[in-house]
Each structure stands twice: as structure tokens, then as C-alpha cells.
C-alpha distance (Angstrom), angle and dihedral (degrees) to the residues before:
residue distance angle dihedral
X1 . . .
X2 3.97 . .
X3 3.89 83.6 .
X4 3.29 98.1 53.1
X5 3.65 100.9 44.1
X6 3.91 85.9 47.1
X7 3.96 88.0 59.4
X8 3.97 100.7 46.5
X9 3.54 86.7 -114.7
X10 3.52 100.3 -56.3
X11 3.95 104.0 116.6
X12 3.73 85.6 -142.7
X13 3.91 138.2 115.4
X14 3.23 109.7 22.1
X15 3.74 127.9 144.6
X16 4.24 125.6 -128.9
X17 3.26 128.7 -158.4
X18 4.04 98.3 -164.1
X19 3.71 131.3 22.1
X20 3.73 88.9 -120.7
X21 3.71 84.4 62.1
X22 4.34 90.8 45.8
X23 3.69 88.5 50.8
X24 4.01 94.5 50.7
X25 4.08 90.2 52.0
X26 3.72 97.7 43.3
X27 3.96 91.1 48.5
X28 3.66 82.7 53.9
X29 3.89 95.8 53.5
X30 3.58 99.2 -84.5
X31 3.89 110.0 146.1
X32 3.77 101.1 167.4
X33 3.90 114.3 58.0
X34 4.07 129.5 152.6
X35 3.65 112.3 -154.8
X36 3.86 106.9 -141.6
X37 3.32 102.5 -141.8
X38 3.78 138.7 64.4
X39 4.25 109.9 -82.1
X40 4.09 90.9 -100.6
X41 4.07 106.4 -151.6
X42 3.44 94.0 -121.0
X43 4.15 91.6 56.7
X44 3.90 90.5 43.1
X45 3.80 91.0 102.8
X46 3.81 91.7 48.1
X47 3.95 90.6 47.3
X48 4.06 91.8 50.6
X49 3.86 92.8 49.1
X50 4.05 90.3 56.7
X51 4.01 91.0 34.0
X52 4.07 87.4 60.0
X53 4.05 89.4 38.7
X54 3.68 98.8 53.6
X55 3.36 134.6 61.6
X56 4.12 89.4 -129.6
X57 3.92 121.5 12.1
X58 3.61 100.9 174.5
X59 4.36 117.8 -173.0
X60 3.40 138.4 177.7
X61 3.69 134.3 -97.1
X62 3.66 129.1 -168.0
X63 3.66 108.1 160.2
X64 3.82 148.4 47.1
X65 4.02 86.1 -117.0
X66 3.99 89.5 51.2
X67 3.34 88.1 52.5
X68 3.97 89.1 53.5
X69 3.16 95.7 52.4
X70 3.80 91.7 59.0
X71 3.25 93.3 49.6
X72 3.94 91.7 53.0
X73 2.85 91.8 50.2
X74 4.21 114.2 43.6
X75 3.51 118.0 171.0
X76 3.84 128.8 -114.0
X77 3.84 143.0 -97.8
X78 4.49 96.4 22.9
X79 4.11 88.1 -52.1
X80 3.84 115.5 140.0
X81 3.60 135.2 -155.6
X82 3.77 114.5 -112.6
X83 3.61 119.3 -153.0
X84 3.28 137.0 176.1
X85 3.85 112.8 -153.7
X86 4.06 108.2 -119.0
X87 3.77 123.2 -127.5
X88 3.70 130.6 -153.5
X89 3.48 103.0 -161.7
X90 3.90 90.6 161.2
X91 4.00 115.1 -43.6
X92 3.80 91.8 94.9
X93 3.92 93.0 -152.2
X94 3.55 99.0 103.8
X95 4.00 143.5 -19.9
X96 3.78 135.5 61.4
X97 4.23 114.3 -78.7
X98 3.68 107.7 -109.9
X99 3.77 96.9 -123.3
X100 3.52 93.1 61.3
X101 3.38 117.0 107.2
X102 3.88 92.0 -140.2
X103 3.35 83.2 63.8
X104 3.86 109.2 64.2
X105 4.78 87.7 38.4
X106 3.96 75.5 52.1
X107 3.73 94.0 61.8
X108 4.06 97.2 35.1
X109 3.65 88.1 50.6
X110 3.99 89.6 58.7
X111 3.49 92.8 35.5
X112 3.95 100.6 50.1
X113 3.91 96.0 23.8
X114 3.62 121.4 78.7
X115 4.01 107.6 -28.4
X116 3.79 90.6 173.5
X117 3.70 88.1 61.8
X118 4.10 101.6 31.6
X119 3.45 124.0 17.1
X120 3.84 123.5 -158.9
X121 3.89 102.4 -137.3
X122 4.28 95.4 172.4
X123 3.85 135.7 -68.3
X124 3.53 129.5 -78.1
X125 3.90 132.7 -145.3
X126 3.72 124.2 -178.1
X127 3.92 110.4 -161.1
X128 4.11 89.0 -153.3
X129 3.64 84.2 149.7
X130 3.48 91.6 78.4
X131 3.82 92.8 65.2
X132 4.21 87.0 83.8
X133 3.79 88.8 54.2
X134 3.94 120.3 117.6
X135 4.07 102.6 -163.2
X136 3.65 139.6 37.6
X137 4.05 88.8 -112.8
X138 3.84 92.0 53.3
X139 4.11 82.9 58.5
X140 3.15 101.8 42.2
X141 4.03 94.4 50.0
X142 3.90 86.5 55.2
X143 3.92 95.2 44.6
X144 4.42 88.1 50.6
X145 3.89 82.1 43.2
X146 3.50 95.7 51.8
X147 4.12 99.3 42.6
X148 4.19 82.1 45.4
X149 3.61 86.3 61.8
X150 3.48 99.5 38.2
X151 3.90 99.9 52.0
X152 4.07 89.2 45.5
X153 3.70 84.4 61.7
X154 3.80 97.2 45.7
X155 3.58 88.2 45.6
X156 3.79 91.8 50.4
């Protein structure tokens, strides 16, 4: 109910953090889901199966290998992979930094490579490093941080 209130209604945009999590939504009418975390291989099987179910099952993608693996594995009947490249612009869990050069070849190879089989649909930071912060300021200096870093990659 929380979801749906938090999306007007809509059933779409919403952000998982576990498949588990993906498969509860969509059973519940959910069509448009991102997967927060980079498409592991052991969980590509799991990620195809909602990807062909749902209108949009979008994942993450944070290195030339992920983006591979994709590739290797396209899905069926005209559907696409959509990714959305992920940044590490300080939370260290997952994603490429966004001063690494890796990182902007990364996103021209998904942009300019094989759209009919992965789509670039944007980049995605998660500032999870604010979650040790004690004050509002402390947050906020991470959050201006993070969309500084963000927007000189977009620009770039």
C-alpha cells in the first residue's frame, strides 16, 4: 500500500534493493522496477524472467564485464535490457567512481554498442554514505557532493 501511495497510483518507478523484493512488487502489479544493484551472474536468470514479465525491468551495470554479460546473454521476443550505468561517487558498495576513466568508455560502450540489446536509460548514485552521518549539514555536504560529481560526468 506504502508503494502505491508513494507512486500516485501508478505502480511505477520504484527502486529494489533485492530480487525477492522485485518479485513481491511485480506480483502485485508493478511493471516498472530498477534493481539496485549490479545484475550478479548468478541472479541473471532471475533478472531475465522479470525483464520478459514486465513491461520495464531496469538493472544496474557497473562494469565492462556486466556489460558482457548482457550482451551474452540478450533477452527474447524484441525485449531489451535497460541499464542504468552505476556510480560510486563515495559509498564504496557498488558502482564505478566517476573520475575514472573506465567509467565514462563504460557508458559510451552501452550507449553506442548494441541499443537493441542494452539500452542506457541514465546513471544512478546512491549516497548510502550518508547513513553514518550525525547532522543535517554532514548530509547535505554529501548529497551536493554527490550531484557535483554526478552532473560532471553527465556533462562529460
Amino acid at each position: 500500500e506504502g508503494a502505491e501511495l508513494a507512486t500516485g497510483g501508478t505502480r511505477r518507478g520504484i527502486v529494489v534493493s533485492t530480487l525477492a523484493e522485485a518479485r513481491f512488487f511485480a506480483a502485485g502489479g508493478f511493471d516498472d522496477i530498477l534493481y539496485a544493484f549490479p545484475v550478479p551472474r548468478w541472479r541473471l536468470a532471475e533478472c531475465s524472467e522479470l525483464a520478459q514479465r514486465l513491461q520495464e525491468f531496469q538493472v544496474l551495470l557497473d562494469s565492462p564485464q556486466g556489460l558482457e554479460l548482457l550482451l551474452q546473454n540478450p533477452l527474447p521476443a524484441g525485449k531489451r535490457w535497460l541499464v542504468w550505468l552505476k556510480l560510486d561517487c563515495g559509498n564504496g558498495r557498488a558502482g564505478i567512481r566517476p573520475t575514472d576513466p573506465e567509467a565514462l568508455a563504460l557508458a559510451r560502450a552501452v550507449a553506442q554498442g548494441s541499443p537493441e540489446l542494452v539500452t542506457l536509460v541514465g546513471v544512478y548514485a546512491h549516497c548510502g554514505n550518508t547513513y553514518g552521518c550525525r547532522d543535517i549539514p554532514a548530509i547535505q555536504a554529501i548529497a551536493r557532493d554527490t550531484t557535483a560529481a554526478v552532473l560532471e560526468f553527465v556533462t562529460a
